[in-house]
PDB file of N, H, CA, C and O in Angstrom:
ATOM      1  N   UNK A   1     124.782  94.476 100.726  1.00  0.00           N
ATOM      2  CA  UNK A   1     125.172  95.805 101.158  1.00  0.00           C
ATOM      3  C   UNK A   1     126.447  96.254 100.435  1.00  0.00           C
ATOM      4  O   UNK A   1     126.561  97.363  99.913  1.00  0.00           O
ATOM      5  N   UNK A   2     127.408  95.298 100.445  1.00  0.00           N
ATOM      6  H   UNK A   2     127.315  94.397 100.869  1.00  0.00           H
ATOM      7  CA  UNK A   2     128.743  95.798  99.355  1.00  0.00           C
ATOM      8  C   UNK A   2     128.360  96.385  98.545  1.00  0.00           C
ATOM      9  O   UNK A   2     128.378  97.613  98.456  1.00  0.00           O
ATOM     10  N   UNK A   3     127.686  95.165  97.352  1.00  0.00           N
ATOM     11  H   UNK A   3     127.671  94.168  97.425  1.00  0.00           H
ATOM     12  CA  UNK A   3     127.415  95.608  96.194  1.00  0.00           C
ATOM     13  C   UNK A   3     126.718  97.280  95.975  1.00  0.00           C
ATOM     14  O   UNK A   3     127.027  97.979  95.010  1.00  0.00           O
ATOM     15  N   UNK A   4     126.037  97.593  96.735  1.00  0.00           N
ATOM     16  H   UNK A   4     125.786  97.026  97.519  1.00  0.00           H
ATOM     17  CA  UNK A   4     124.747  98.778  96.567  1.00  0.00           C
ATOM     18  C   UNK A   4     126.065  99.844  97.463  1.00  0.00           C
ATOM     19  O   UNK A   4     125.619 100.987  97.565  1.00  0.00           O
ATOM     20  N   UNK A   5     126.973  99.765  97.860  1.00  0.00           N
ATOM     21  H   UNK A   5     127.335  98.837  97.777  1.00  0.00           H
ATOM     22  CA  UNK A   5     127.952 100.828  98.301  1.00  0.00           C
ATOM     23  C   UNK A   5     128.914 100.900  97.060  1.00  0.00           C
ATOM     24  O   UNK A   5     129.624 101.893  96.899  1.00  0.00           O
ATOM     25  N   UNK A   6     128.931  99.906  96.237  1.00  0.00           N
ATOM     26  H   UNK A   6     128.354  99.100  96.367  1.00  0.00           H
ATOM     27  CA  UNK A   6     130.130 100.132  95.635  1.00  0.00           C
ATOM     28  C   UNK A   6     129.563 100.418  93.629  1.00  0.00           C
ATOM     29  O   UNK A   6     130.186 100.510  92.571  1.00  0.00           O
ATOM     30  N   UNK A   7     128.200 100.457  94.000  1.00  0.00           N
ATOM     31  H   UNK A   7     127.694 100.382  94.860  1.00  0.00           H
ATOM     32  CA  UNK A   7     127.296 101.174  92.714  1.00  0.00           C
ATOM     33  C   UNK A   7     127.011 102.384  93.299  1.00  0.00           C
ATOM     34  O   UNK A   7     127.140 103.293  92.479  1.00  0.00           O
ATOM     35  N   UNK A   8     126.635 102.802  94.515  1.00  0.00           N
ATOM     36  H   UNK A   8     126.530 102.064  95.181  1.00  0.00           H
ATOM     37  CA  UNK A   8     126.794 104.444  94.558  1.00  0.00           C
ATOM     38  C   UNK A   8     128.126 104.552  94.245  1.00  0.00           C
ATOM     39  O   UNK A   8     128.329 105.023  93.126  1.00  0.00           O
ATOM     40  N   UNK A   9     129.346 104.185  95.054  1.00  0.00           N
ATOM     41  H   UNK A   9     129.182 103.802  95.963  1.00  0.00           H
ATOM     42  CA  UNK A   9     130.144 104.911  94.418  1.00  0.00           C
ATOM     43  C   UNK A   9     131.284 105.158  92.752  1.00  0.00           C
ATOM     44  O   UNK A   9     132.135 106.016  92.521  1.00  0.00           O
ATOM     45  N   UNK A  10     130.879 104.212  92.054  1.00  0.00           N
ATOM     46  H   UNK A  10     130.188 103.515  92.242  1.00  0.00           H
ATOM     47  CA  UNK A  10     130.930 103.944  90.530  1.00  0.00           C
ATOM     48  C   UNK A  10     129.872 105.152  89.885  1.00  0.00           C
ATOM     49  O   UNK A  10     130.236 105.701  88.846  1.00  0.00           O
ATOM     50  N   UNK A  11     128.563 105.557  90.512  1.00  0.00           N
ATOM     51  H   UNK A  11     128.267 105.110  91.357  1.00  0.00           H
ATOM     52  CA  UNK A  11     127.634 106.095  90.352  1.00  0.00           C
ATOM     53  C   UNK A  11     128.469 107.913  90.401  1.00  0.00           C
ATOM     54  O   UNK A  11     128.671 108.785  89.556  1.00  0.00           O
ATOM     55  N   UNK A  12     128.775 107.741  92.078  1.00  0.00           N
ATOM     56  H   UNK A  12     128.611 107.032  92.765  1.00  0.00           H
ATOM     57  CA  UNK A  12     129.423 109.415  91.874  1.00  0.00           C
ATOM     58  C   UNK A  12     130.639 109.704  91.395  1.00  0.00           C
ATOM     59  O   UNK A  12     131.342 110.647  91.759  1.00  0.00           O
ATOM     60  N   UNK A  13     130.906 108.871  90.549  1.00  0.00           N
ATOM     61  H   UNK A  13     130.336 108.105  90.253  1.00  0.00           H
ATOM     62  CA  UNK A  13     132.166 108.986  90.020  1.00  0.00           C
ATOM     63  C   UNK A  13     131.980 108.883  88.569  1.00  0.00           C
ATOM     64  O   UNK A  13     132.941 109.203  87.868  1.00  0.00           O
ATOM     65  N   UNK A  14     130.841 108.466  87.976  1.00  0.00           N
ATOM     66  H   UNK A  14     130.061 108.206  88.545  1.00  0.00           H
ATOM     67  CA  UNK A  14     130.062 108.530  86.380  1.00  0.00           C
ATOM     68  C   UNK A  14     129.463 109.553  85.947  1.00  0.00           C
ATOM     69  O   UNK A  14     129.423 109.956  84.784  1.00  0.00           O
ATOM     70  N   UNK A  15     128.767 110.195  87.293  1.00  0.00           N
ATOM     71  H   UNK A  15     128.800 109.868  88.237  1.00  0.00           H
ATOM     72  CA  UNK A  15     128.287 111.286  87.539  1.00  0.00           C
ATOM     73  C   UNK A  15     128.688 112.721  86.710  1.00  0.00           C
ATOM     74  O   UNK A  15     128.169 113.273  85.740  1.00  0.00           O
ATOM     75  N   UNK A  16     129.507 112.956  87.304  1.00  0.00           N
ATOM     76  H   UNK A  16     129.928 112.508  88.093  1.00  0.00           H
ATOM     77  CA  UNK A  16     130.055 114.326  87.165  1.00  0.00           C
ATOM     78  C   UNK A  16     130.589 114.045  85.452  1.00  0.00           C
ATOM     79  O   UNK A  16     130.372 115.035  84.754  1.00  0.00           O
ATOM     80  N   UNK A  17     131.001 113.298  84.978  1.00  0.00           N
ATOM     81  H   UNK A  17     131.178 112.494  85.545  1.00  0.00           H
ATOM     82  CA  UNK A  17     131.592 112.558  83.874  1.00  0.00           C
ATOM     83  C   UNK A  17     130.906 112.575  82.623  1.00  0.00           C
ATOM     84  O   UNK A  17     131.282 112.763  81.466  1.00  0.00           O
ATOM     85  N   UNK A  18     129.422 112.249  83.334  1.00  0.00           N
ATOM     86  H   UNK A  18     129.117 112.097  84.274  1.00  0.00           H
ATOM     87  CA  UNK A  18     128.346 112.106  82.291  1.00  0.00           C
ATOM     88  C   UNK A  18     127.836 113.234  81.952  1.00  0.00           C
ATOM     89  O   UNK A  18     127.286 113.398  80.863  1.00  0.00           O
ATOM     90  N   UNK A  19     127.987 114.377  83.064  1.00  0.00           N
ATOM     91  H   UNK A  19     128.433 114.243  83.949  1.00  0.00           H
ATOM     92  CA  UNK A  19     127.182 115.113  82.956  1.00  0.00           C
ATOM     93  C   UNK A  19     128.101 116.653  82.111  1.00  0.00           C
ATOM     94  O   UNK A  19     127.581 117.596  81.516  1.00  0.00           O
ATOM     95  N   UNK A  20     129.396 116.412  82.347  1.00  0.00           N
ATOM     96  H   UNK A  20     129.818 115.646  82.831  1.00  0.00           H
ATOM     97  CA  UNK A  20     130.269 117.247  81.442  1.00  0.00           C
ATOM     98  C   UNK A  20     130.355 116.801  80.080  1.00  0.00           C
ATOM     99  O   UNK A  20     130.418 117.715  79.257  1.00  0.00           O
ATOM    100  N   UNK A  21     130.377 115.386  79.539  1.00  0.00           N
ATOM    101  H   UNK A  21     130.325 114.644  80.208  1.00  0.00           H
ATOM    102  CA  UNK A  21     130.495 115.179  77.949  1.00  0.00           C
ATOM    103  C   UNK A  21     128.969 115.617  77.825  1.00  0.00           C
ATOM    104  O   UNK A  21     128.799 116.810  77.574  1.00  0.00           O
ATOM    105  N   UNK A  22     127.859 114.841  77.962  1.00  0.00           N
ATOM    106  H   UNK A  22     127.996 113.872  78.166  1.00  0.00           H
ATOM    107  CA  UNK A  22     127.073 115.364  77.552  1.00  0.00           C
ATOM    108  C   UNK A  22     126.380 116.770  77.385  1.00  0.00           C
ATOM    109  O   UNK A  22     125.599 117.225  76.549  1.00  0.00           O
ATOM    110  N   UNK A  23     127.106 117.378  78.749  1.00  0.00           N
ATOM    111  H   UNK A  23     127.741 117.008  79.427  1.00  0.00           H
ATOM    112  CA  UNK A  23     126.479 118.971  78.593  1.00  0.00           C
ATOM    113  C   UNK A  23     127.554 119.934  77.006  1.00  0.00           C
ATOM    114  O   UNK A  23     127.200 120.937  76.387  1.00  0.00           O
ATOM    115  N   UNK A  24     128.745 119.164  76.838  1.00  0.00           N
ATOM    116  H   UNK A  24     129.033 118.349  77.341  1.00  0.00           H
ATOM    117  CA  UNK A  24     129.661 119.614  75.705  1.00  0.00           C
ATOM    118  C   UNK A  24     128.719 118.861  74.343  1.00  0.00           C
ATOM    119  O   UNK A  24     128.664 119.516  73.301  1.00  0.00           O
ATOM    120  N   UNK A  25     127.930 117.354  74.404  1.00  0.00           N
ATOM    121  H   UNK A  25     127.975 116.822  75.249  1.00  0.00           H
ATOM    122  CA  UNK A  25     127.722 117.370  72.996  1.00  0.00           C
ATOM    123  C   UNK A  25     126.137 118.004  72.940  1.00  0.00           C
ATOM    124  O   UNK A  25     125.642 118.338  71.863  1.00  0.00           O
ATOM    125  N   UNK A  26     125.537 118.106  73.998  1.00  0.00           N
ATOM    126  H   UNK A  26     125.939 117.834  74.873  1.00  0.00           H
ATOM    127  CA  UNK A  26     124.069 118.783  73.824  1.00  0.00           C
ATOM    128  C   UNK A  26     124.264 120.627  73.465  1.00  0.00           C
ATOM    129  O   UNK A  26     123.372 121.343  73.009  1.00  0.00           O
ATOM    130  N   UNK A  27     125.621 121.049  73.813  1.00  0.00           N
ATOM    131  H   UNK A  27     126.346 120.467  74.184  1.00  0.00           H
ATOM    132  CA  UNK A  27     125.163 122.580  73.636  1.00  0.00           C
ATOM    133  C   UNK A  27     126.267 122.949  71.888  1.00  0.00           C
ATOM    134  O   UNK A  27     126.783 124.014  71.549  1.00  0.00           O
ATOM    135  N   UNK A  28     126.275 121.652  71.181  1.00  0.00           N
ATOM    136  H   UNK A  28     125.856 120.786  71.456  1.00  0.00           H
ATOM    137  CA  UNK A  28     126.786 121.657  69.569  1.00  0.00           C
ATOM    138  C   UNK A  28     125.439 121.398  69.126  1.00  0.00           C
ATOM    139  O   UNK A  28     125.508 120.873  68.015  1.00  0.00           O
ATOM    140  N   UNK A  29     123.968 121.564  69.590  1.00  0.00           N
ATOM    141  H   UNK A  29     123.912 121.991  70.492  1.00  0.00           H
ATOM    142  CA  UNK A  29     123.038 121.705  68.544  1.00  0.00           C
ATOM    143  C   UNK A  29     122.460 123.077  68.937  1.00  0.00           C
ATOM    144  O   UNK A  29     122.800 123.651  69.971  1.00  0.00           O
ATOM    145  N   UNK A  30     121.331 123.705  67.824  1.00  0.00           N
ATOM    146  H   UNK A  30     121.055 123.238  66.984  1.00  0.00           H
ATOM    147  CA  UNK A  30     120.903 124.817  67.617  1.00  0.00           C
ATOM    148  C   UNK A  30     119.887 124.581  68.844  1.00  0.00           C
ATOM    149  O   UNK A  30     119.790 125.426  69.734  1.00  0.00           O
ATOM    150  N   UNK A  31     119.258 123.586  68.848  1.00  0.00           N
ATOM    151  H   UNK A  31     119.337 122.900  68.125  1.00  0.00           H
ATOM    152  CA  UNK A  31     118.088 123.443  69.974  1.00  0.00           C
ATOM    153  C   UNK A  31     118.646 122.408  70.919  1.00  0.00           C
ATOM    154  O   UNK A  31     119.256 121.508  70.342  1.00  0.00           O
ATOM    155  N   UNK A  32     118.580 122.313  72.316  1.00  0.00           N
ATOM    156  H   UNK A  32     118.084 123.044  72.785  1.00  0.00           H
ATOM    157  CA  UNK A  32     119.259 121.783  72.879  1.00  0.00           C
ATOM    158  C   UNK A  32     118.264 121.490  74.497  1.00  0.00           C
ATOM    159  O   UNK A  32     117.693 122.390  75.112  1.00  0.00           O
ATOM    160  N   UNK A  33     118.281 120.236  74.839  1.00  0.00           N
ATOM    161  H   UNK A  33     118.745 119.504  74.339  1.00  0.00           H
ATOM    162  CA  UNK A  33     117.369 120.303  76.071  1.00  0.00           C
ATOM    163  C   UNK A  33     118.556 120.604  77.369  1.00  0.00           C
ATOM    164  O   UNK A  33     119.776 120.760  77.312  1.00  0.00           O
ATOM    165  N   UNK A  34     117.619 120.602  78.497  1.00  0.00           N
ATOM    166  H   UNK A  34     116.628 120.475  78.543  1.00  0.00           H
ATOM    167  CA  UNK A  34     118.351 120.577  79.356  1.00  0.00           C
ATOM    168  C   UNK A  34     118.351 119.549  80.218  1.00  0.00           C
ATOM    169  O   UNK A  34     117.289 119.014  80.535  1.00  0.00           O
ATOM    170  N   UNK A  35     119.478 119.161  80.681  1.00  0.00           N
ATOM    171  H   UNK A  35     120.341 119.596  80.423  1.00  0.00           H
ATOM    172  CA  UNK A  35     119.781 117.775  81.783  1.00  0.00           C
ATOM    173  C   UNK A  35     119.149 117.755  82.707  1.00  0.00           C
ATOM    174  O   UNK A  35     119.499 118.766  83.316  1.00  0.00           O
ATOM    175  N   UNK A  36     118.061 117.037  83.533  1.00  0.00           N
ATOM    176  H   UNK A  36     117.777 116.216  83.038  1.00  0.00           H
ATOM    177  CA  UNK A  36     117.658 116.903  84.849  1.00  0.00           C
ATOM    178  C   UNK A  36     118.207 116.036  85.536  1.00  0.00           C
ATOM    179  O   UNK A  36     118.260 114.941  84.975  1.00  0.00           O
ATOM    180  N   UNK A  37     118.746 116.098  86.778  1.00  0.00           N
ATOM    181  H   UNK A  37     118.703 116.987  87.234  1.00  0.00           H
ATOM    182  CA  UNK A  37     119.187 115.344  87.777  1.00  0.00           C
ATOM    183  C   UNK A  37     118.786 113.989  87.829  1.00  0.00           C
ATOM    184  O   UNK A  37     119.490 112.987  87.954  1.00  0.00           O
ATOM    185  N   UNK A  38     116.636 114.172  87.632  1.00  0.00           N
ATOM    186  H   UNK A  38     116.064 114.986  87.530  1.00  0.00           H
ATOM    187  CA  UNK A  38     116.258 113.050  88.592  1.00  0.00           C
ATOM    188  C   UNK A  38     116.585 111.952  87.040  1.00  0.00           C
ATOM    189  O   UNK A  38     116.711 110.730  87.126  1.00  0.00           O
ATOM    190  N   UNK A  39     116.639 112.443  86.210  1.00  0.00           N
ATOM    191  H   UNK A  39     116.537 113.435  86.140  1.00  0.00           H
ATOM    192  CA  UNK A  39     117.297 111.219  85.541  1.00  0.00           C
ATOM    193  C   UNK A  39     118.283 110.529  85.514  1.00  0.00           C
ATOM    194  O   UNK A  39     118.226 109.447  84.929  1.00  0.00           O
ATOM    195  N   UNK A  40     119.547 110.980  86.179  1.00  0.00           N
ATOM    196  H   UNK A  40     119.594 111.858  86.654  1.00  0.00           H
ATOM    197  CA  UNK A  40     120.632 109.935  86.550  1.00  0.00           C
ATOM    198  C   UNK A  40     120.017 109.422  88.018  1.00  0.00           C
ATOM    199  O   UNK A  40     119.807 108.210  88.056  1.00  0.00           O
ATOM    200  N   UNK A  41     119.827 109.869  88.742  1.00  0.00           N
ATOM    201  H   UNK A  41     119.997 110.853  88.711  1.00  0.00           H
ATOM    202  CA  UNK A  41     118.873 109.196  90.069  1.00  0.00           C
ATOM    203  C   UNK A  41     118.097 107.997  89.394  1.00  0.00           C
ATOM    204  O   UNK A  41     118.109 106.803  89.691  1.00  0.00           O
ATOM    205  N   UNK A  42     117.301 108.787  88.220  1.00  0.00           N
ATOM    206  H   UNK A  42     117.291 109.757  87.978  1.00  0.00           H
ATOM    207  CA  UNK A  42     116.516 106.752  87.841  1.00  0.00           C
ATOM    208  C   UNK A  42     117.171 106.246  87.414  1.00  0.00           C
ATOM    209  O   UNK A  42     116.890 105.059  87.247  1.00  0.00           O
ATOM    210  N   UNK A  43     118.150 106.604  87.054  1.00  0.00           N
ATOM    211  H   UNK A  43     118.378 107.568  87.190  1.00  0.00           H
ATOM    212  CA  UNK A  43     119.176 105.639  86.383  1.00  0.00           C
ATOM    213  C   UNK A  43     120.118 104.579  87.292  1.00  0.00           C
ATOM    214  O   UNK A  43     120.419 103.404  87.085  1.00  0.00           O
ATOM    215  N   UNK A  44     120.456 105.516  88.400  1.00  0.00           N
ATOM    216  H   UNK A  44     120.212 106.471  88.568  1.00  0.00           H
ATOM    217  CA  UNK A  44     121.152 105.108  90.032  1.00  0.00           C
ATOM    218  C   UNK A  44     120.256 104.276  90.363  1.00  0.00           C
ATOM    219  O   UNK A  44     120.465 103.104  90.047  1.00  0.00           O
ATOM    220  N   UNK A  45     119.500 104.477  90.802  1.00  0.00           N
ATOM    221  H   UNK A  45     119.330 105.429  91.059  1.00  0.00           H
ATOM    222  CA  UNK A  45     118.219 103.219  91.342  1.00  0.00           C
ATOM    223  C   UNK A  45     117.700 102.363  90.290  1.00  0.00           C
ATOM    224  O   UNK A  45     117.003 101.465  90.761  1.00  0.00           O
ATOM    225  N   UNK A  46     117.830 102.328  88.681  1.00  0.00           N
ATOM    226  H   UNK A  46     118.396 103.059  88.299  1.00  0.00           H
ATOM    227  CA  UNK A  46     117.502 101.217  88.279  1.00  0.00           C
ATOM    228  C   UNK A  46     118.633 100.450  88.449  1.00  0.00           C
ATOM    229  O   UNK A  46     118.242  99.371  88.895  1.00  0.00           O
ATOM    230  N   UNK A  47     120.131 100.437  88.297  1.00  0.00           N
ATOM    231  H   UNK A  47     120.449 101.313  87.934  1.00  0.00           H
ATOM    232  CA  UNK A  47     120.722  99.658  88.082  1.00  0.00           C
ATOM    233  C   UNK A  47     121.131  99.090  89.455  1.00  0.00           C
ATOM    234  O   UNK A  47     121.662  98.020  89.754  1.00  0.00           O
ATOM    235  N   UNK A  48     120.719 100.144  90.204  1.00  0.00           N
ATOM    236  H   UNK A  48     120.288 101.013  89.962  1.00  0.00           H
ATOM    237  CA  UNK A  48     120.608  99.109  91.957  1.00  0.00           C
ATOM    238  C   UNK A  48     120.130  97.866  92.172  1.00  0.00           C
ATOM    239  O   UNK A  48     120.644  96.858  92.658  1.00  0.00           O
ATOM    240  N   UNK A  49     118.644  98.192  91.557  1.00  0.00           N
ATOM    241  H   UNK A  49     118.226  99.010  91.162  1.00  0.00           H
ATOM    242  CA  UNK A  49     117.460  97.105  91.446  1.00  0.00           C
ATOM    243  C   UNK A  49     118.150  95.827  90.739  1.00  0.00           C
ATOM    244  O   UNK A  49     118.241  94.666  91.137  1.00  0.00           O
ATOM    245  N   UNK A  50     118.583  96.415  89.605  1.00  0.00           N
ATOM    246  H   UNK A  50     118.509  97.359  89.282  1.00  0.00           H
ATOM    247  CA  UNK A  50     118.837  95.549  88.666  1.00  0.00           C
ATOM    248  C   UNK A  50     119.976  94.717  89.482  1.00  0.00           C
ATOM    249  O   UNK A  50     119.594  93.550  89.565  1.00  0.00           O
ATOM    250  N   UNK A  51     121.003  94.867  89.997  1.00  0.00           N
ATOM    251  H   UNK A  51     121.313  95.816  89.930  1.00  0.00           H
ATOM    252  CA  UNK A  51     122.069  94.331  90.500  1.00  0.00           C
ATOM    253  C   UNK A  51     121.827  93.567  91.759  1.00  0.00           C
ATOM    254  O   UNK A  51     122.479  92.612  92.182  1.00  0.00           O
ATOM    255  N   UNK A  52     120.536  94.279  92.416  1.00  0.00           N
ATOM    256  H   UNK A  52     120.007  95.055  92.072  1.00  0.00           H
ATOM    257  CA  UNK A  52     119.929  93.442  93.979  1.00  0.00           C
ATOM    258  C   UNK A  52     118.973  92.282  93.219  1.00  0.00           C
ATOM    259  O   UNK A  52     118.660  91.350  93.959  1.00  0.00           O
ATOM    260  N   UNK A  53     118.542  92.228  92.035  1.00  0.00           N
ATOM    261  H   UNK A  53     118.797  92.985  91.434  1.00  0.00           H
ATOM    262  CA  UNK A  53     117.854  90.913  91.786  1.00  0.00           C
ATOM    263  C   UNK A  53     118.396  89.966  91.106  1.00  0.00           C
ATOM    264  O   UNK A  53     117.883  88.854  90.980  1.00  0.00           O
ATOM    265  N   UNK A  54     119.377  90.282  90.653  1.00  0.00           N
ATOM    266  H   UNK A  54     119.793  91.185  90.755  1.00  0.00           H
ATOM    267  CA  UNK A  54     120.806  89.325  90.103  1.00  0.00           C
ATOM    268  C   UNK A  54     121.955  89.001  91.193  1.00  0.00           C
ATOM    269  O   UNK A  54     123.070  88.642  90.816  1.00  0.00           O
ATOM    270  N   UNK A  55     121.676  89.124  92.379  1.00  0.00           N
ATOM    271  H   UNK A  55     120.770  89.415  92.685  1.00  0.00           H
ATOM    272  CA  UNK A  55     122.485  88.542  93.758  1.00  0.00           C
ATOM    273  C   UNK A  55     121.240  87.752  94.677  1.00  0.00           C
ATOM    274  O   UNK A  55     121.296  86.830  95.491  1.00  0.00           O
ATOM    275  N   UNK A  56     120.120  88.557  94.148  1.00  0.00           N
ATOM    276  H   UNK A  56     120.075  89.305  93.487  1.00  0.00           H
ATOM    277  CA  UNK A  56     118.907  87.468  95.064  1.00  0.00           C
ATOM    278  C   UNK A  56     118.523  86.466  94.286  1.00  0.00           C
ATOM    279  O   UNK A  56     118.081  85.442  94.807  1.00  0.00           O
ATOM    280  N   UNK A  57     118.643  86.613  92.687  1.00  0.00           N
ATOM    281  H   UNK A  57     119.002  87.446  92.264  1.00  0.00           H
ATOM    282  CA  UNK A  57     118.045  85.219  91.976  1.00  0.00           C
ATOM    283  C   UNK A  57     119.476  84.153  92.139  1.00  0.00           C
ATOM    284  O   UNK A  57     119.315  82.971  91.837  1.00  0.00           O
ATOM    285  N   UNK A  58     121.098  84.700  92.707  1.00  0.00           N
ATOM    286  H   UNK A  58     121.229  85.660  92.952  1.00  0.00           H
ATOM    287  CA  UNK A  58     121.951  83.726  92.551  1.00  0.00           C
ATOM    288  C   UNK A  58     122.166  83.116  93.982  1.00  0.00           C
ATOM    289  O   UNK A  58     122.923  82.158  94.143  1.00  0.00           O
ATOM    290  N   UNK A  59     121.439  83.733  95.074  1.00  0.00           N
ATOM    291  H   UNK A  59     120.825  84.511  94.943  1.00  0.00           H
ATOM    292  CA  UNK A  59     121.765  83.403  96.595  1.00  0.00           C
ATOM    293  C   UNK A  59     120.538  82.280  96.285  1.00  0.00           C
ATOM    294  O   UNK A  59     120.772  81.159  96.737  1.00  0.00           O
ATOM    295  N   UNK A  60     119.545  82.411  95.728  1.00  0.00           N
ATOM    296  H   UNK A  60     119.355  83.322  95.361  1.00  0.00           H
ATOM    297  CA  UNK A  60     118.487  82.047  95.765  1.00  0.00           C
ATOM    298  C   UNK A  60     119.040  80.342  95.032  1.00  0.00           C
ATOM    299  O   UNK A  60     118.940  79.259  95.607  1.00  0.00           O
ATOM    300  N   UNK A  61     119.397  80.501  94.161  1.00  0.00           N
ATOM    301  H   UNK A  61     119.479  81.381  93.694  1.00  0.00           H
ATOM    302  CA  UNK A  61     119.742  78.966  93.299  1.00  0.00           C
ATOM    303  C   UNK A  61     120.716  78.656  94.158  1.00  0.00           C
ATOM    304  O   UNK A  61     120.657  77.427  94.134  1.00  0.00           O
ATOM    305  N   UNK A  62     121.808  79.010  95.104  1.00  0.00           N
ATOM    306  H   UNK A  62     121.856  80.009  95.123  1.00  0.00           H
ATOM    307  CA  UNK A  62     122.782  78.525  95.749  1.00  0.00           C
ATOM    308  C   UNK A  62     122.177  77.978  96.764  1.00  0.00           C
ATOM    309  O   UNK A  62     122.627  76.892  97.129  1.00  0.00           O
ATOM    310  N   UNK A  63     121.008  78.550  97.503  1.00  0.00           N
ATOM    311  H   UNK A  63     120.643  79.432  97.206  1.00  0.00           H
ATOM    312  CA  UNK A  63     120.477  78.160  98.814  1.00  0.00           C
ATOM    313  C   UNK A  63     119.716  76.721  98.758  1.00  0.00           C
ATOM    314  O   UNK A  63     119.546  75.965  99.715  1.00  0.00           O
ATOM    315  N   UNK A  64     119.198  76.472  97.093  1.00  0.00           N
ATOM    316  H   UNK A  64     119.336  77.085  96.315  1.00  0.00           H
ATOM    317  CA  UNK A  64     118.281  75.729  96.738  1.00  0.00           C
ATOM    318  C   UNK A  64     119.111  74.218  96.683  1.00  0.00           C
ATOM    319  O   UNK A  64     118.594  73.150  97.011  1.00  0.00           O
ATOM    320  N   UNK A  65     120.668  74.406  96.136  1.00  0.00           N
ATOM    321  H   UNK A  65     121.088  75.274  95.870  1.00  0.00           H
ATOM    322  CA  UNK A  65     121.161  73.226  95.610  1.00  0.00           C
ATOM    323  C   UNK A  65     121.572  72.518  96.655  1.00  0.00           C
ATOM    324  O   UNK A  65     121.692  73.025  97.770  1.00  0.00           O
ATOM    325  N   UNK A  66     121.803  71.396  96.422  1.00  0.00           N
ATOM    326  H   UNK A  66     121.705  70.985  95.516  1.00  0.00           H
ATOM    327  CA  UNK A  66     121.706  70.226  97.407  1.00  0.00           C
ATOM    328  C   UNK A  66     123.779  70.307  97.690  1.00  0.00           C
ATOM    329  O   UNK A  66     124.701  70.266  96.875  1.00  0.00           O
ATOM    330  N   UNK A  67     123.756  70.439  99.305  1.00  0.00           N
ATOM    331  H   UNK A  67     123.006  70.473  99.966  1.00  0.00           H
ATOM    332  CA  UNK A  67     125.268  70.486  99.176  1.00  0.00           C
ATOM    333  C   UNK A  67     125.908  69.545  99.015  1.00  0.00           C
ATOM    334  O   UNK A  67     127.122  69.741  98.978  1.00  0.00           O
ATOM    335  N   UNK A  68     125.447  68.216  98.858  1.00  0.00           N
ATOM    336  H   UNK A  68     124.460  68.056  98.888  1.00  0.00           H
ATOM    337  CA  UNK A  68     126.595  67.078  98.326  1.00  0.00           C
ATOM    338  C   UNK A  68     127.080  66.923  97.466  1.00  0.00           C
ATOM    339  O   UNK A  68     128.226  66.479  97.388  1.00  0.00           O
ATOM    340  N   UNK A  69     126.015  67.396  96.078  1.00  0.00           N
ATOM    341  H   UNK A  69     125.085  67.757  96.142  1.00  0.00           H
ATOM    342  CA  UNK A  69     126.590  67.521  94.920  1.00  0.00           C
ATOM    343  C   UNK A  69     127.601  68.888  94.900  1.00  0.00           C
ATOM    344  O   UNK A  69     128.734  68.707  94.454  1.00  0.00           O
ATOM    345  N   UNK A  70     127.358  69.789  95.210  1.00  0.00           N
ATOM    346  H   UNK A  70     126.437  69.937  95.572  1.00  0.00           H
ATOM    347  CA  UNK A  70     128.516  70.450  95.356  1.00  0.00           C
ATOM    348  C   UNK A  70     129.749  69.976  95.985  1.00  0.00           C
ATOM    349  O   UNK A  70     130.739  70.033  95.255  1.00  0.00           O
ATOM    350  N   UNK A  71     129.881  69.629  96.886  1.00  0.00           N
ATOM    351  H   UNK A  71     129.077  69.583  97.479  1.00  0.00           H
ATOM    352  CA  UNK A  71     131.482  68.884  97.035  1.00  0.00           C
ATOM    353  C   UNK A  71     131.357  67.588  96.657  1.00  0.00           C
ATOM    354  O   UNK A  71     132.317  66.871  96.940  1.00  0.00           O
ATOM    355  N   UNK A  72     130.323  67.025  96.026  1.00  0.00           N
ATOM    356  H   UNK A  72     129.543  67.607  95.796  1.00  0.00           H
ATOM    357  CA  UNK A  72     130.952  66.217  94.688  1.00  0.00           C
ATOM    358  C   UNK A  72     131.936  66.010  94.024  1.00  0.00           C
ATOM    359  O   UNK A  72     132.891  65.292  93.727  1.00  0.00           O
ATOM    360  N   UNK A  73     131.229  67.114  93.862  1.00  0.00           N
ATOM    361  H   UNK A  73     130.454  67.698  94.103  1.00  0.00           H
ATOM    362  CA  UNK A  73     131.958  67.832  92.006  1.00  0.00           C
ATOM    363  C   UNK A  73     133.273  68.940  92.633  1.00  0.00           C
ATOM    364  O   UNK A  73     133.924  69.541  91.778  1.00  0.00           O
ATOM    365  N   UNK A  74     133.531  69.113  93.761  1.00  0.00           N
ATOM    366  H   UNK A  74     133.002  68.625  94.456  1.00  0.00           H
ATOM    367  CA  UNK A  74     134.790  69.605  94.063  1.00  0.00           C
ATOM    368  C   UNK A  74     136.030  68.412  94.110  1.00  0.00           C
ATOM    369  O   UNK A  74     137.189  68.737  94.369  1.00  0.00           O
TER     370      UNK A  74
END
């Protein structure tokens, strides 16, 4: 839950950021698209994903290891 509160808010704070440089280097060409929202949204939710399966594949190897060898090796 941290993590996914503290990527929205890195998120609304990239936001507004991303969306002013790029709207300054997209309107220096002759043809020029326009920005849609739901693409920083997929962008917000991929790197959610991405960040919730890189805390579940590391809870996951922590849960697995045997705790003696860990305070072993402490």
């Amino acid at each position: 839950k941290e993590i996914v509160v503290l990527i929205i808010i890195s998120n609304l704070i990239a936001w507004p950021v991303a969306w002013y440089l790029m709207d300054l280097w997209l309107n220096s060409f002759a043809y020029h698209v326009t920005m849609d929202p739901v693409l920083y949204l997929l962008a917000s939710v991929g790197t959610i994903l991405i960040a919730l399966a890189t805390v579940s594949s590391q809870t996951i190897r922590a849960a697995q290891t045997n705790p003696s060898n860990t305070l072993r090796n402490e």
